[in-house]
N, C-alpha and C positions, 0 to 999 in steps of 0.2 A: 399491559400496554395495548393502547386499540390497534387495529391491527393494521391500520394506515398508517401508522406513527411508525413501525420496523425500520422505515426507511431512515430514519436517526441512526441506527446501529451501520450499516456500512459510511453514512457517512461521518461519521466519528471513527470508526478505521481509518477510514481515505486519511483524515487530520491526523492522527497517530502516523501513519505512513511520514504526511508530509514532516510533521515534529523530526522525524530521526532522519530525514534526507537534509534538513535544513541545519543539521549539524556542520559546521565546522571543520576540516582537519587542518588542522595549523601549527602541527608535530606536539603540539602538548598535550597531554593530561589534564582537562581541568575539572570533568564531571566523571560522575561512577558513569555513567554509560560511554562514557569515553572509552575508562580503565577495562570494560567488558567487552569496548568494539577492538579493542588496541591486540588482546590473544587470538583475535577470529583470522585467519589468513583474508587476504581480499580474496581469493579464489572461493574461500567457502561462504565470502558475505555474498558476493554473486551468485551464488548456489541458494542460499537462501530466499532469494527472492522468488524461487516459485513457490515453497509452500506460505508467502506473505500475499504475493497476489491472487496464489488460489484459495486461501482465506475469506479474501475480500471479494473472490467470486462468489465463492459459499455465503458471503454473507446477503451479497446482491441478488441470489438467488430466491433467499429465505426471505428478503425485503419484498420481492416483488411478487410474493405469493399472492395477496388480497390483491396487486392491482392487475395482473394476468393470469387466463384459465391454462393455456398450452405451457405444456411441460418445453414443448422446443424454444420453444417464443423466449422463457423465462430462461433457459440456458444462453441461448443469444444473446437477448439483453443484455443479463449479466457479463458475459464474455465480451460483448462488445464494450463495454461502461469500464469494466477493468483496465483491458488492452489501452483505451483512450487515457484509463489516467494515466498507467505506466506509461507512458510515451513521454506525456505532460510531465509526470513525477523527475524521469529521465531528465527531459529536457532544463526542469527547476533546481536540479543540481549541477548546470551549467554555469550557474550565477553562485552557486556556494563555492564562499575561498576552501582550496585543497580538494574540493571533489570535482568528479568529472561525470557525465553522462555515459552510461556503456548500454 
């Protein structure tokens, strides 16, 4: 992959992200990742979400290798570009029936 091109991999994360926020809860069962989110307590999906956005840091990081030389620079970026989407992500599960923003 050249190495401009990395920046595809977090953002095909971000869209995975969005896929499973854009779910649904509307008390039923209708898909297997329903049947796999329905055992997870909400306190421990909430818990999950750091190591899903600090994935998507990691990946922001590794994306922005070719196009920044600072190591801090590259931390920042990253760190700022996640934060902005979870807020956004946040807020896009304000519009899905049965979910809420936290």
């Amino acid at each position: 992959m050249p190495t401009k091109l990395r920046i595809l991999i977090p953002l095909a994360y971000m869209l995975g992200i969005f896929a499973l926020s854009s779910i649904p809860d509307t008390g039923r069962v209708e898909t297997q990742v329903e049947r796999i989110f329905l055992w997870i307590s909400p306190e421990f999906q909430n818990f999950l979400h750091i190591p899903l956005f600090g994935g998507l840091a990691g990946c922001w990081f590794w994306a922005l290798n070719p196009w920044l030389e600072s190591v801090n620079s590259k931390i920042v970026t990253a760190f700022t570009i996640t934060i902005i989407y979870s807020f956004l992500d946040e807020y896009h599960q304000l519009s899905v029936p049965g979910r809420f923003g936290s």
